[in-house]
N, C-alpha and C positions, 0 to 999 in steps of 0.2 A: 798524173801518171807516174807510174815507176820506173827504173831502169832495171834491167839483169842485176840482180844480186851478183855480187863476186866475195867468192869468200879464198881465203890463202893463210887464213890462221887458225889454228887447232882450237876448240875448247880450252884446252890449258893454254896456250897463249891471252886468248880472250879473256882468262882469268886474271890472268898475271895482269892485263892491262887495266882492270877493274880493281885487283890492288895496288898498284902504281899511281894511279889517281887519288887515292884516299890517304896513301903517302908520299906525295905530293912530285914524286920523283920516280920514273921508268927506268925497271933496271938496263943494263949499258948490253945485254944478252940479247933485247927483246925486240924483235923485228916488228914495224907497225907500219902501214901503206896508206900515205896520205892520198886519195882519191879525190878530194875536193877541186870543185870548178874554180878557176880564176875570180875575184871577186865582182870587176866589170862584167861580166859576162852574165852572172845569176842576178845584179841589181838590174841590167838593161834585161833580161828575160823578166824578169821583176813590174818593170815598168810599162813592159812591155802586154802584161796579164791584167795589167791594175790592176795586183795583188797577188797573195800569197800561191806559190805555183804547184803546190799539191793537194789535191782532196783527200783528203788523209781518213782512212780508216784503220782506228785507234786500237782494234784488235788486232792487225799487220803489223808486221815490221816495216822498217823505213831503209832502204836503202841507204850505206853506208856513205857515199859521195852526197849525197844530201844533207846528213847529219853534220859532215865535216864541213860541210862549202858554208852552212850557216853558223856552226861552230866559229870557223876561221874570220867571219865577215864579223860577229860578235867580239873578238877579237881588236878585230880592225877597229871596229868602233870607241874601243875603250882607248885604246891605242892612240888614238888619233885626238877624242874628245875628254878625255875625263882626267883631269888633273891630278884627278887625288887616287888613280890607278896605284902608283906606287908609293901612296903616304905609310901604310904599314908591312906591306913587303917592298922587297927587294925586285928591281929589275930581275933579275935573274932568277930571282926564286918566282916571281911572276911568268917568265916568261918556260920556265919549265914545266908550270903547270898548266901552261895554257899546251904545251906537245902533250905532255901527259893525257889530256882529257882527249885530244885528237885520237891519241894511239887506240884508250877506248875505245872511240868511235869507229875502229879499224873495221867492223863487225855490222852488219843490223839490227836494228835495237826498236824496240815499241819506243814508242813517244815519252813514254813517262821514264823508261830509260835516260834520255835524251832530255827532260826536264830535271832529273838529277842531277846531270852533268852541269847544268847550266846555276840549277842552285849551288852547286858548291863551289863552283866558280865566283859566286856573287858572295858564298863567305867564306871565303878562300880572300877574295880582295879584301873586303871588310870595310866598303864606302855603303855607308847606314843609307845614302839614298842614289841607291843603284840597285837594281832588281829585276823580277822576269814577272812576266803573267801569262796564265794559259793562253792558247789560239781560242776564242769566242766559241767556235763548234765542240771546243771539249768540252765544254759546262752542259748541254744538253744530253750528250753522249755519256757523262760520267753520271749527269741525275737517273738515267735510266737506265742504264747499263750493271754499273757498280753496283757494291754492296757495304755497306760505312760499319761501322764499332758503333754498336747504340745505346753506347754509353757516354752523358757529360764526365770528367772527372777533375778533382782537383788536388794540384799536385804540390807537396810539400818537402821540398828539397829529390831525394831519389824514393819516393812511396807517390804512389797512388791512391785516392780514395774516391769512391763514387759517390760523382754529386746529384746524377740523375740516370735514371735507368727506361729505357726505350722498348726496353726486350720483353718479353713472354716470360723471361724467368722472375718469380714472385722472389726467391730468395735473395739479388741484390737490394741491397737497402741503402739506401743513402747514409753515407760514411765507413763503408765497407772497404777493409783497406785489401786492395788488389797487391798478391803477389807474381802474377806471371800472366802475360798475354803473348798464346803461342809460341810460347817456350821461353820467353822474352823476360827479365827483368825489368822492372822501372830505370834504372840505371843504364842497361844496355839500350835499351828504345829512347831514352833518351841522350843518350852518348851519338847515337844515329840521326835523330830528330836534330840536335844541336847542332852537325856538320853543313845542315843544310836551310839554318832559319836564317832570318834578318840579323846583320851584325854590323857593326860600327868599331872599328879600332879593334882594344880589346875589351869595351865592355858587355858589362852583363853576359859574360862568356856563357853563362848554361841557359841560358833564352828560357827562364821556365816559363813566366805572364806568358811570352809567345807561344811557347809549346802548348799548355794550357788551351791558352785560348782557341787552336787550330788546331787542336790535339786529330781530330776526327780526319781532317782531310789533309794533314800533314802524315799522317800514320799512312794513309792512302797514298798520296803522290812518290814518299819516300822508303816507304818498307815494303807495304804487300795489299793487295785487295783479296781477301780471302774470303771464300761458301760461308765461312763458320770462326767461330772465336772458339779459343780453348782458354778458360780463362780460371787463373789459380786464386783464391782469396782464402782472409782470415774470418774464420767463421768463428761465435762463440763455440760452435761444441771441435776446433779447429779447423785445419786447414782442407777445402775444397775443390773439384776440379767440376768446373761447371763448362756446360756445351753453350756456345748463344750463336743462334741463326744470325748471319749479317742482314741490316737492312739497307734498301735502296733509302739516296738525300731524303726524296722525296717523301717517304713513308715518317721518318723519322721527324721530318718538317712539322708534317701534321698532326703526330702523337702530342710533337711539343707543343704547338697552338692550340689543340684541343686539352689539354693539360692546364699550361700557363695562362692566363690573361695577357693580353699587353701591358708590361710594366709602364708605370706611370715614368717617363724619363724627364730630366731637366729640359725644358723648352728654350731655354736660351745659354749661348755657351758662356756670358760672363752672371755671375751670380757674387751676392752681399747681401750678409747676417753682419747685425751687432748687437751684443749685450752687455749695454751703461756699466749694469751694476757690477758686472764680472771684470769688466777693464777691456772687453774682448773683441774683436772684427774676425770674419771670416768673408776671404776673396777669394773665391773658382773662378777660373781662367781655363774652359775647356778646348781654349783653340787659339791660337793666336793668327790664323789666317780672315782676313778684314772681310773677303767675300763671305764667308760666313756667317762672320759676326753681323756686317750688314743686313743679312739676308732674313738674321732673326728681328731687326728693327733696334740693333745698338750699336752703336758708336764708341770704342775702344778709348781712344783718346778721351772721349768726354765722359764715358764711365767711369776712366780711373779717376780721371781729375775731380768727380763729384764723389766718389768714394774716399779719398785722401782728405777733401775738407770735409766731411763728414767725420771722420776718425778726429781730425784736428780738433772739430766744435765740441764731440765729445769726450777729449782729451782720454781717448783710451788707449793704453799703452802696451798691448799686446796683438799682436796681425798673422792671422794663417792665411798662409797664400799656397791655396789648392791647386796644383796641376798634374795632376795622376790625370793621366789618361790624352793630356796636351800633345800631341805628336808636333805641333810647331806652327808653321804659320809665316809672319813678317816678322823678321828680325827687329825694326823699326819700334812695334810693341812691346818686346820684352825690356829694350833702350828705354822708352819711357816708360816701363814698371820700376825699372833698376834706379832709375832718376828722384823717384820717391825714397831711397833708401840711402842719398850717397853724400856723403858733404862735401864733397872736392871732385873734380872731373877727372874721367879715367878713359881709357883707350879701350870700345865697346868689340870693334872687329878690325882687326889690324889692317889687313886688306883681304883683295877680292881678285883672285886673278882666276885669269882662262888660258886652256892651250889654241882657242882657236875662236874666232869669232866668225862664224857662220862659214860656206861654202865646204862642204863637208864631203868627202869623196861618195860619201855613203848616202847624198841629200835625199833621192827619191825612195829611201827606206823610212824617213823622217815621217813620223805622224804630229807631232807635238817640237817646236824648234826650242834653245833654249831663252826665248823673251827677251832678247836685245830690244832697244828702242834707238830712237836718235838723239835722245836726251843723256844717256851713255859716254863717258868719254874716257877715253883706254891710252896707257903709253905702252912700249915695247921694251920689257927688261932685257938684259943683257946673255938671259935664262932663255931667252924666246915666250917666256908667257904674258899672256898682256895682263896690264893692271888694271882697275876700274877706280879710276884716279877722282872719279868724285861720290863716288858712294854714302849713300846718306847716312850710315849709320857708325863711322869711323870714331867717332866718338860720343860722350855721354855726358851731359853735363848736370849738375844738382837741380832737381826742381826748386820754380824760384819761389812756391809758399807749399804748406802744409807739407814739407818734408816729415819723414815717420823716423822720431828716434827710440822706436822702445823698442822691444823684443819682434823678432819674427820667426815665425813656425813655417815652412818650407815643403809642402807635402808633395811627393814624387814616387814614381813607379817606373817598370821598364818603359813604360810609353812615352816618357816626360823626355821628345827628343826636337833634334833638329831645330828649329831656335824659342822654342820651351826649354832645351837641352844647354842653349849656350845665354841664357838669359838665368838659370841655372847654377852653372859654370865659372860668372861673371861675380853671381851674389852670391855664392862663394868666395870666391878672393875679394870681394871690395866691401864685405860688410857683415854683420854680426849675426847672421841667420843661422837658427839650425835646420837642420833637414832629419827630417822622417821619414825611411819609406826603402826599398831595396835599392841596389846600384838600378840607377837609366841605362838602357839601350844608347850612349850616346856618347862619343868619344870628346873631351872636355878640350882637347888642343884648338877645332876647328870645326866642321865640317862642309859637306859637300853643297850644292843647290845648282838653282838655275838648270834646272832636271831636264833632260831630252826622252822622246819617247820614237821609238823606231820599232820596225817589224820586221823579224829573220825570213829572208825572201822564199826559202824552201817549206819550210816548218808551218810559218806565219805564227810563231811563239812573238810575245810583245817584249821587250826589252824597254829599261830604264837608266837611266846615267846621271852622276852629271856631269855638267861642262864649267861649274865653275870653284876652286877651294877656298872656302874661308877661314882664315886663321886667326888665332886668340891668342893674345900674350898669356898664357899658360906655364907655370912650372915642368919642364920637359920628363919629371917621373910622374907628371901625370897625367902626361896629353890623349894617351891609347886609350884610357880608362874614364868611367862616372865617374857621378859623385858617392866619395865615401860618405855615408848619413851615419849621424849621431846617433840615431835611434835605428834600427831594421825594420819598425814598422808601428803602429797607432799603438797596438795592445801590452811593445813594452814600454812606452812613455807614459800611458797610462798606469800602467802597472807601480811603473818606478815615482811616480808623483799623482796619485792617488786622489790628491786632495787640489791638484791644477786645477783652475779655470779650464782647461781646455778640456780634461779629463771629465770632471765634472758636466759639460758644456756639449760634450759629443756623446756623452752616453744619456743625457736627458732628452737633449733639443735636437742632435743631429744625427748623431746615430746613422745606420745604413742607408736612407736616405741620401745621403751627399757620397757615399759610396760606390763609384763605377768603374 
């Protein structure tokens, strides 16, 4: 159900409060009326529903005391649970933009309204594993309702270029470089898109792999759903203004499947190539989470350790170690990757602390807790945060045979995050790797884990956190940021040593195949 709308702010107020949020501060003029319920009150109505207390229909607006009471409780949560809330802002600059987005919410707003807010909240903080997901009924309601951009594209720097075309018009062709979508630049839509992707610290500031990759229903949750596209490109005989009907998910789902094939994808996330005669190995590591790995019928531990004497017996002294597309996993794993690389022991994760070990004001909002055990054991710094005083991955020791002392190739992308990211990070500073491939989505000081997962009681929008930070003896001008890679990507290492093994070796034998 809803309540009576109340509205007491002008259009231009409700303006001003929608550019105050985006610069990150409300001017000191601007009157905004917090309406929000007490937070006990919405979680015990909450509890009280078993579950989310509005039926929400996505073409309505939402009452304002609604949007706030779950705003504010989102708040709380972070507040309360997530440690690394202020590892890159400032209390105060946090805590101004958390009024800021309230004063928005002064008004009624559609849902996707209200999912803006909440995204730029999450990179606004900038903990890479903190996040929001739709309420489960918008995904049926958006497949059929909406209308998508039915075009794939792929984006190089601020240009667009079309990788796949969906639409009725014969004229785009794949590699057709887009100058304007509804009035838009590649730069502005993506200046927009960027406020609101996945972020970590300060890297990979312009999320393009992400933008990219979500382009279609990022465009949608953050800009506009519109009838029709107006879309400007470079045509040989010049520049064009073409009309493209929007299509529903659904339509565009099945152009692609009746199009594509299923590509043939790697069936297991760890893979090994070698070649004697070139000097060479080649190790993909597409996950570093053990359930996974399990699940395809390998064993992490005893892959490496059978791929490391394998390299030994064949005494070859060159190793790419593939993790484009690793989002992370067990820190434990990447410990014993690093362990093949290292002759001396080094300090893997400094510590692991929390603001709070369970009993959470906010508990019956909890869908997912953050995985305490009783094997767990915590002191209490003088900080208030506890420590995880026996954490198994505190340090890193040399493996004790087939250590690898020759060259290592390093392959990474935005995705290479979370402790792909700090396994990374680590071989980096402890050893002679280079890296290829864009800055990672992944801030190299530390990051976050031990993830909670809860549900805004009004909305029933999904939140993410976490509840615990992990810190990395890091050089401090480079904790917010990736890694800098020596190369920006395969085709200039190629380029610039033509006559590598590796060069040689990926344009014969590997090629886009190990490419994802």
């Amino acid at each position: 159900m809803y309540f009576p709308q109340v509205k007491n702010l002008s259009f231009l107020l409700l303006s001003l409060s929608l550019w105050s949020c985006q610069n990150d501060l409300a001017p000191e003029e601007m009157e905004c009326t917090d309406r929000s319920f007490p937070p006990d009150s919405s979680i015990e109505r909450y509890q009280a529903n078993q579950g989310a207390l509005l039926d929400l229909d996505f073409d309505k607006k939402i009452a304002p005391e609604y949007l706030q009471s779950d705003y504010q409780i989102l708040s709380l949560m972070l507040k309360e649970a997530n440690p690394n809330l202020y590892r890159y802002r400032s209390q105060s600059a946090m805590d101004s933009f958390f009024d800021a987005q309230i004063c928005a919410l002064s008004d009624s707003a559609y849902y996707l309204e209200f999912i803006r807010s909440l995204a730029k909240t999450f990179n606004f903080m900038a903990c890479g594993h903190s996040g929001w997901s739709h309420r489960n009924s918008y995904f049926p309601y958006r497949d059929s309702s909406l209308k998508l951009l039915p075009l794939d594209l792929k984006i190089e720097g601020n240009q667009y270029f079309i990788q796949e075309n969906f639409s009725e018009n014969p004229i785009l062709a794949k590699g057709m470089e887009i100058i304007k979508i509804n009035g838009r630049s590649p730069s502005e839509i993506n200046h927009l898109l960027s406020q609101h992707m996945y972020k970590d610290g300060q890297s990979a500031p312009e999320a393009r792999q992400e933008i990219e990759k979500y382009f279609r229903n990022a465009y949608s949750n953050f800009i506009e759903n519109p009838e029709h596209f107006e879309i400007q490109v470079r045509h040989p005989k010049g520049l064009q203004e073409l009309y493209l009907n929007a299509l529903a998910k659904g339509e565009i789902d099945s152009i692609q499947k009746a199009r594509e094939p299923i590509s043939s994808k790697p069936s297991k996330f760890l893979e090994f190539q070698s070649w004697p005669s070139k000097n060479m190995a080649y190790y993909r590591i597409g996950w570093f989470r053990n359930e996974g790995i399990e699940a395809m019928g390998q064993n992490f531990n005893h892959f490496t350790d059978s791929i490391f004497a394998a390299i030994a017996m064949e005494g070859l002294d060159t190793l790419i170690i593939d993790l484009r597309g690793n989002t992370g996993g067990w820190t434990a794993n990447g410990k014993k990757l690093l362990s093949y690389l290292l002759n001396e022991p080094h300090s893997y994760i400094d510590d692991v602390r929390f603001k709070k070990l369970g009993n959470f004001s906010f508990q019956e909002l909890i869908l997912s807790d953050q995985g305490l055990n009783d094997t767990m054991q915590f002191t209490l710094g003088s900080d208030s945060l506890w420590t995880w005083t026996n954490y198994p991955s505190l340090e890193v020791q040399p493996a004790e045979s087939n250590s690898f002392q020759g060259q290592v190739i390093i392959l990474i992308d935005e995705w290479t995050r979370s402790a792909a990211g700090i396994f990374s990070s680590l071989a980096r500073e402890y050893s002679n790797a280079l890296f290829i491939g864009p800055e990672n989505a992944c801030a190299r000081g530390g990051q976050g884990g031990m993830v909670m997962v809860a549900q805004l009681p009004w909305t029933g929008v999904t939140v993410h956190f976490s509840t615990a930070k992990y810190n990395l003896s890091i050089d401090p001008q480079k904790v917010a940021r990736g890694i800098n890679s020596d190369y920006a990507n395969l085709e200039q290492w190629t380029r610039l040593h033509p006559q590598s093994s590796l060069a040689e070796i990926w344009k014969a034998e590997v090629g886009d195949s190990m490419i994802h």
